[in-house]
MARLOPA-639969 format. One record per residue (C-alpha): residue number from 1; chain; x, y, z. Coordinates in Angstrom, 2 decimals. Example, Ala and Ser with C-alpha at 12.3 -4.5 7.8 and 13.67 -1.06 7.14 Angstrom:
<nodes>
     i   ch         x         y         z
     1    A     12.30     -4.50      7.80
     2    A     13.67     -1.06      7.14
</nodes>
This chain:
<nodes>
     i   ch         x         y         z
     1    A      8.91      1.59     -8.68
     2    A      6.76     -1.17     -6.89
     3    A      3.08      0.50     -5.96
     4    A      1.70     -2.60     -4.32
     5    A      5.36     -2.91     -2.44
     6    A      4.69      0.79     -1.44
     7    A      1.42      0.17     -0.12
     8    A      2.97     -2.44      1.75
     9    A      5.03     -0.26      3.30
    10    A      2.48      1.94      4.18
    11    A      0.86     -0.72      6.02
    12    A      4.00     -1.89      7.81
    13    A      4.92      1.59      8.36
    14    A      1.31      2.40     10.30
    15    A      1.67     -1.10     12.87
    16    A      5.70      0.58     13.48
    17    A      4.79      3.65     14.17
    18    A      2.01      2.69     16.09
    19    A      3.28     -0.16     18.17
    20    A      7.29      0.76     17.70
    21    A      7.63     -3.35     16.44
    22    A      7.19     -5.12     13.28
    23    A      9.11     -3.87     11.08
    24    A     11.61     -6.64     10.71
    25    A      9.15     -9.11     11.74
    26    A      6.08     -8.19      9.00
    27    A      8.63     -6.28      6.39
    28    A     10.87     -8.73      5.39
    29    A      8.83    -12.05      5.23
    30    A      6.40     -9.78      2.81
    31    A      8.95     -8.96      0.76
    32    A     10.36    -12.52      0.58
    33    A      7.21    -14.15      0.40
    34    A      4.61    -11.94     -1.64
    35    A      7.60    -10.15     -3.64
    36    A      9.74    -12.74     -4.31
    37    A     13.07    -11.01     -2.57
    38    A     16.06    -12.85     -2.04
    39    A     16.33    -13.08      1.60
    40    A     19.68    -11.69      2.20
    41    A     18.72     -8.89     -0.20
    42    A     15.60     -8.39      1.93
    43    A     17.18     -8.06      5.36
    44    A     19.41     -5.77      3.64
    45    A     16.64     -3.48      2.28
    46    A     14.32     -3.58      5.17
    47    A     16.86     -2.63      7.75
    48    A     18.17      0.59      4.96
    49    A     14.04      1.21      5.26
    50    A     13.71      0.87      9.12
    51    A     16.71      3.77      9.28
    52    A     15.18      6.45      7.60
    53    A     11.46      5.40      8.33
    54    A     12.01      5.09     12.32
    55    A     13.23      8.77     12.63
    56    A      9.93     10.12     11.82
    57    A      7.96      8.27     14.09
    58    A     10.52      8.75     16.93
    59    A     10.16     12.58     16.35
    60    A      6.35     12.10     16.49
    61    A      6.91     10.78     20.16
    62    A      9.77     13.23     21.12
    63    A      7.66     15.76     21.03
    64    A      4.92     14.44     23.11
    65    A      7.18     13.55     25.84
    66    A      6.73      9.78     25.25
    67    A     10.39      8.90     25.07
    68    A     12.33      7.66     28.23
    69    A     16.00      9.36     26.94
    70    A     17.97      7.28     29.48
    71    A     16.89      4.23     28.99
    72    A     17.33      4.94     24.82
    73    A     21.37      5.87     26.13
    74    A     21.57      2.49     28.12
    75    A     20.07      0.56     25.20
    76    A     21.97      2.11     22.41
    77    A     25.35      1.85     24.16
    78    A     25.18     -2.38     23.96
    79    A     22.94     -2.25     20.61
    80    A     24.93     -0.45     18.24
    81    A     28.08     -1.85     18.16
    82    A     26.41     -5.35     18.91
    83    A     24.49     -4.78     15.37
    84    A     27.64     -4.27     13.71
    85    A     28.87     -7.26     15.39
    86    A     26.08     -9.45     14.09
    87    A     26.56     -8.37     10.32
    88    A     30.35     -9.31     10.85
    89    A     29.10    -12.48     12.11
    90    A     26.36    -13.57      9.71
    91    A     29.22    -13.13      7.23
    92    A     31.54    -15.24      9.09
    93    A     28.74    -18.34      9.66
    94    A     27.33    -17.81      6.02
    95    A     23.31    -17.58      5.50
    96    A     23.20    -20.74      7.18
    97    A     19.79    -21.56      6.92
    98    A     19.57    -24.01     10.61
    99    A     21.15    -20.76     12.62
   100    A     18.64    -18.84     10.95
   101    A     15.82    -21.25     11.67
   102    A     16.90    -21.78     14.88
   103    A     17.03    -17.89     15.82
   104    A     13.36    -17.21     14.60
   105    A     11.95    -20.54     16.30
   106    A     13.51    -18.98     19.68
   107    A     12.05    -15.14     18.80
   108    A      8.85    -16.67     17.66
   109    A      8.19    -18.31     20.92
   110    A      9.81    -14.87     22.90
   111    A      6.87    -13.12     21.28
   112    A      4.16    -15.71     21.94
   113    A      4.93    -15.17     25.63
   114    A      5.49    -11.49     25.94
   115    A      1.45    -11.57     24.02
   116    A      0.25    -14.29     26.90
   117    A      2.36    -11.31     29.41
   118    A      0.74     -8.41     27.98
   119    A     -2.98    -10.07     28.20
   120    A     -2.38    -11.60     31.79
   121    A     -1.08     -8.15     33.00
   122    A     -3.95     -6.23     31.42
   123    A     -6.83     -9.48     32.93
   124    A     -5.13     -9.36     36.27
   125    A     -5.09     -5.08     36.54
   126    A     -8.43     -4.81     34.75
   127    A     -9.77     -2.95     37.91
   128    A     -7.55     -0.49     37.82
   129    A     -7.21      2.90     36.03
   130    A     -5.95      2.92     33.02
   131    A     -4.83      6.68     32.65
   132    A     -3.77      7.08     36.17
   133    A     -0.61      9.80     36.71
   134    A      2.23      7.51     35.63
   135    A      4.75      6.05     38.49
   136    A      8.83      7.52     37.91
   137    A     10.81      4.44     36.21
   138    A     14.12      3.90     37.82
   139    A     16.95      2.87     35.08
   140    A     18.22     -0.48     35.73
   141    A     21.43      0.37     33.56
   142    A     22.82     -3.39     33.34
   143    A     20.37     -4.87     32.15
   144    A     19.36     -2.51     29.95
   145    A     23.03     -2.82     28.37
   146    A     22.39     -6.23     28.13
   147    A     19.26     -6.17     26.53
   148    A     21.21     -3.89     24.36
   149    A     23.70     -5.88     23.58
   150    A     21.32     -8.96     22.80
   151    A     18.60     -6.90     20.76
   152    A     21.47     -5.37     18.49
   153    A     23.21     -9.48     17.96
   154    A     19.79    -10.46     16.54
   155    A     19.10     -7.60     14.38
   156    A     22.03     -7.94     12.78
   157    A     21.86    -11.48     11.93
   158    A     18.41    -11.53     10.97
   159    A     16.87     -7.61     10.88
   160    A     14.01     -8.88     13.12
   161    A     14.21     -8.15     16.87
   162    A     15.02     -3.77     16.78
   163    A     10.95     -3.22     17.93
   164    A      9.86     -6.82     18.81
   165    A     12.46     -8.49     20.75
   166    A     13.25     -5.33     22.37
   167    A     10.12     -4.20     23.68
   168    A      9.23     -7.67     24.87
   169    A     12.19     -7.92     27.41
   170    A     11.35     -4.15     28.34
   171    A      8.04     -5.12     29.49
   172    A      9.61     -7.61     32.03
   173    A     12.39     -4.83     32.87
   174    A      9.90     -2.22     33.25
   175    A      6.08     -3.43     33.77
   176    A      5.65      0.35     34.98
   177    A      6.41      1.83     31.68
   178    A      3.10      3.14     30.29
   179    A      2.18      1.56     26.69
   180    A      2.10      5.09     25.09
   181    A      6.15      5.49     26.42
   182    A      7.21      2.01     25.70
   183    A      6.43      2.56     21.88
   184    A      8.34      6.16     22.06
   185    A     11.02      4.37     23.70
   186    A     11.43      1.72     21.58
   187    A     11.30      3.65     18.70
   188    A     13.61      6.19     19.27
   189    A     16.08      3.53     20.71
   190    A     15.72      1.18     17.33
   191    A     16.92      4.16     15.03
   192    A     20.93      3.75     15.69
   193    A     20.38      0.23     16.18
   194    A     19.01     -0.43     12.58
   195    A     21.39      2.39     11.03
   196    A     24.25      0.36     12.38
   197    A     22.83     -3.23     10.73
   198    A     22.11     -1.43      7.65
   199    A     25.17     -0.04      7.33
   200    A     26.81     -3.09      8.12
   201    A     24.79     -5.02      5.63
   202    A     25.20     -2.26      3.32
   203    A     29.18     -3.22      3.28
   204    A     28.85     -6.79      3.16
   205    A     25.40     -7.83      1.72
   206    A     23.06     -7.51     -0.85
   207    A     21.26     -3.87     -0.82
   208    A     18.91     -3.05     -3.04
   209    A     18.18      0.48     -3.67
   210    A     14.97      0.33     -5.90
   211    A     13.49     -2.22     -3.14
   212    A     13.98      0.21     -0.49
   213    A     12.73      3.30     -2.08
   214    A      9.51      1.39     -2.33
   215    A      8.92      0.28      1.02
   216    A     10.24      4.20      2.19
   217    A      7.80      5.97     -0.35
   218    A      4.51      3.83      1.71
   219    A      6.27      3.33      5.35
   220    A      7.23      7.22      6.27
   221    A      3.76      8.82      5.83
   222    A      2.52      5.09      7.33
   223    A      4.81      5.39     10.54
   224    A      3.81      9.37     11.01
   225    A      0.24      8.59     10.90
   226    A      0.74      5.51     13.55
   227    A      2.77      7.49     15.93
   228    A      0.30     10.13     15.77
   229    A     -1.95      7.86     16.87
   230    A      0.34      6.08     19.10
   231    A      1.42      9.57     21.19
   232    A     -2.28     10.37     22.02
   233    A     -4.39      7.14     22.07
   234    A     -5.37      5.33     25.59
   235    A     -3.09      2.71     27.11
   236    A     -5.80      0.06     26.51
   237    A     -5.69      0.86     22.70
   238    A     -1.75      0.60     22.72
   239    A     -1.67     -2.84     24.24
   240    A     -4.20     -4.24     22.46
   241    A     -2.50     -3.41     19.23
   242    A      0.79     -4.68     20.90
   243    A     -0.86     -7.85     21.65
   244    A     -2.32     -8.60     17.65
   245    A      1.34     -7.23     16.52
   246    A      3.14     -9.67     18.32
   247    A      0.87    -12.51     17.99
   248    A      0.96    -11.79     13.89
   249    A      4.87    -11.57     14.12
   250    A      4.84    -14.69     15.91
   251    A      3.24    -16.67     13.95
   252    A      4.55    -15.51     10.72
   253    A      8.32    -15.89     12.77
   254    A      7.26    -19.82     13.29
   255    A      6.44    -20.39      9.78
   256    A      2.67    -20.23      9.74
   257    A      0.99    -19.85      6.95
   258    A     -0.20    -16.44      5.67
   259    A     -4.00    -17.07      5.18
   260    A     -3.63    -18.58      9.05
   261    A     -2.19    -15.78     11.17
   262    A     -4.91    -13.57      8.85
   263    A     -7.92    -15.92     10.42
   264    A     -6.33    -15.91     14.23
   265    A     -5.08    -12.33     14.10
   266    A     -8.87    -11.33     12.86
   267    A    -10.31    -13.14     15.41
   268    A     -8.03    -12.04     18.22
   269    A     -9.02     -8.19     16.74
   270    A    -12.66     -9.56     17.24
   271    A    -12.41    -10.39     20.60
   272    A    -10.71     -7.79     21.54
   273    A    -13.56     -5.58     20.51
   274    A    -15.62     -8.21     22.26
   275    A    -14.45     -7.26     25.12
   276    A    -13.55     -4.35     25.29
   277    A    -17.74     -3.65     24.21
   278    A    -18.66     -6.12     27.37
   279    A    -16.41     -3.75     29.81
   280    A    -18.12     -0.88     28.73
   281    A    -21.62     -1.93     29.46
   282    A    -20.96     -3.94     32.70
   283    A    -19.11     -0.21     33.75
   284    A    -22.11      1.49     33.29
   285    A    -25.08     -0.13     34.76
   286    A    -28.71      1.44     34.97
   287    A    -30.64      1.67     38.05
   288    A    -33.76     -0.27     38.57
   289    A    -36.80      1.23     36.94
   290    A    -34.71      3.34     34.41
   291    A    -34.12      2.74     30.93
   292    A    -30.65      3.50     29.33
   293    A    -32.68      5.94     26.74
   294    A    -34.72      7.78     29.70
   295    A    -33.19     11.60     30.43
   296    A    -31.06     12.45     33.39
   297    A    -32.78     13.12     36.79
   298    A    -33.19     17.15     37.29
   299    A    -30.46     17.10     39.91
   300    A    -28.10     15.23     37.17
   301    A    -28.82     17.96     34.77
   302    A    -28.75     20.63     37.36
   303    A    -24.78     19.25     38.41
   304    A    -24.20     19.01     34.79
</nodes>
């Protein structure tokens, strides 16, 4: 067995379970790319990977209480059979390599946007609190059928689109869903989803058994560890990892080069921090005459 494809996983496995995308989206170009995988055989495998690995990290959430159940119902009633559907259909077209093109171009771009979304929504309510008592979500049930129905087509043609595609159109659905229930969400929601693609694929393609043992022995302690995480961190955390996800997925989605998305994903991660440093210390400002170091007034400590 693979070590350096396990660690890998574990890597993958940590961003999933942490952000609920980028599975599809990181998995299977590494293992075409650094590993050498056929690409038909690596769909194949990643997707047999996603369906045990996402169970773990959808637990993780369950128990918090970050998992909207209906709107998992409304999006698993249009993605499973729709994944099934897509297998049927990639072996219909043939691994034609324009469709293929042509679908990641389009998802590539989806997740550009949802990242300039997710960093307008967070400039534009940076006033507001950010752990505030949630607002109730009302279910839009058609459209989250249809989202369904779309997510589940895409995975099965190309295994990418069960975390990213999916939680992209759920942030326009839903902008009130917190960060820390969006992941849960989305997780939970991408487990039938990815076990009806891989079982699809596993009737008609290429799956490779020794490929996914490697990615599962690294990705299931990698996803518990993220959704650990995930379940307890601050909003501000969670959508800031969203943001470097999707950008990485992207970019590696519109054929960037490797060494490329490492340089702007580091620097986004950089100024993130940046900023995130700048909002501390213009939220805490000292009064005239007092240094940041000086002790509290007596009546401070006395409150205290």
């Amino acid at each position: 067995m693979d070590l350096t494809m396990a660690l890998a996983g574990l890597g993958v496995g940590i961003v999933v379970g942490l952000t609920g995308m980028g599975g599809g989206a990181l998995m299977t170009p590494i293992l075409v790319l650094l590993f050498g995988v056929p690409p038909i055989a690596a769909v194949s495998s990643d997707l047999a990977a996603s369906a045990v690995m996402k169970p773990f990290g959808g637990a993780v959430h369950a128990r918090r209480g970050t998992v909207n159940w209906r709107l998992v119902a409304w999006l698993c009633a249009g993605s499973v059979p729709s994944a099934f559907l897509g297998v049927l259909l990639l072996r219909l077209i043939g691994d034609d390599a324009a469709t293929q093109h042509t679908i990641k171009i389009a998802l590539g771009t989806a997740l550009l946007l949802a990242a300039a979304g997710l960093v307008l929504k967070a400039w534009t309510g940076r006033r507001r609190p950010t752990e505030a008592t949630p607002e109730p979500v009302r279910v839009r049930p058609l459209p989250t059928l249809a989202l369904g129905v779309v997510g589940g087509l895409v995975v099965g043609l190309t295994s990418v689109g069960s975390g990213s595609l999916i939680i992209v159109i759920l942030l326009a659905i839903y902008p009130k869903l917190r960060a820390n229930d969006l992941v849960g969400t989305d997780l939970v929601q991408a487990i039938p989803l990815v076990l009806s693609a891989a079982l699809g694929h596993a009737l008609f393609g290429d799956l490779h058994l020794d490929i996914t043992g490697a990615v599962l022995l690294g990705s299931i302690p990698g996803v518990l560890l993220g959704a650990r995480i995930s379940s307890r961190a601050p909003v501000a955390l969670i959508r800031t990892a969203l943001v470097v996800v999707l950008l990485a997925s992207a970019l590696k989605l519109l054929d960037v080069p490797t060494a490329t998305v490492g340089v702007i994903t580091g620097a986004a991660v950089l100024a993130a921090v940046a900023t995130a440093l700048m909002t501390r210390f213009r939220g805490t400002p000292v009064p005239h005459g007092r240094s940041m170091l000086a002790s509290p007034a007596p009546r401070e400590l006395a409150r205290d």
